[in-house]
C-alpha positions in Angstrom: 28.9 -2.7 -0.3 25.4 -2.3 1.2 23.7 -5.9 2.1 20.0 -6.6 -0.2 17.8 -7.5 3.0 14.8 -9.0 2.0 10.9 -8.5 3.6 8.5 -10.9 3.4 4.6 -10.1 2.7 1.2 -11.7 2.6 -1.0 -12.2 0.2 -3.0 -9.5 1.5 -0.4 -6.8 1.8 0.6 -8.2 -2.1 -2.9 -7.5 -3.3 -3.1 -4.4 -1.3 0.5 -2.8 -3.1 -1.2 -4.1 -6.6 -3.9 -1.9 -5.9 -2.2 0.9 -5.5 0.2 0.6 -8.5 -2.9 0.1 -10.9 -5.3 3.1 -9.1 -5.4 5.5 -11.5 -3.7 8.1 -8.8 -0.1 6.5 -9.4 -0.1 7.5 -12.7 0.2 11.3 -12.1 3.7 10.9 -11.9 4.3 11.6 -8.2 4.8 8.2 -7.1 2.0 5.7 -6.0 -0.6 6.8 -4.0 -4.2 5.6 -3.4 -7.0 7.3 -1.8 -8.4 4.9 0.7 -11.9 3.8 -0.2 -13.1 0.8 -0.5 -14.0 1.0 -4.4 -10.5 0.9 -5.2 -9.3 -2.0 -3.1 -10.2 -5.6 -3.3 -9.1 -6.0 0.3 -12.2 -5.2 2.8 -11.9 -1.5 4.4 -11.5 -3.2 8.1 -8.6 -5.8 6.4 -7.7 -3.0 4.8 -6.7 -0.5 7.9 -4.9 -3.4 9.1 -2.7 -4.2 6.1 -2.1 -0.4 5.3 -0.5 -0.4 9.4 1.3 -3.8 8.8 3.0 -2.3 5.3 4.0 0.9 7.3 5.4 -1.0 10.3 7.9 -2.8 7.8 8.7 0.6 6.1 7.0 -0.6 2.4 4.5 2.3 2.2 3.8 6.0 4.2 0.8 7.7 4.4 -0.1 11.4 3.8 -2.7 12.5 6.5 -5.2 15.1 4.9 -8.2 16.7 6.8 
């Protein structure tokens, strides 16, 4: 039986995961996803960068890269 481990976020990295499930890109049906621009994040785009690196480090979110 696998073992539920448990990760703990901040307030910021909460709001930040909010603002992805309610941008209107996650409802497409191909998971969440959220362009990064500051109109559709409460965070601020320099907390923001930060956040987005501190949610990957702990394996909560990925990122596509497009160019």
């Amino acid at each position: 039986m696998e073992t539920e481990t448990k990760t703990k976020i901040t307030a910021l990295e909460r709001t930040t995961l909010e603002d992805i499930a309610y941008s209107d890109h996650s409802s497409d049906g191909q998971g969440h996803g959220a362009w990064i621009d500051e109109m559709y994040f409460r965070v601020p785009m320099r907390q923001l960068r930060g956040v987005i690196t501190s949610l990957q480090n702990k394996g909560i979110v990925g990122t596509d890269h497009w160019t």
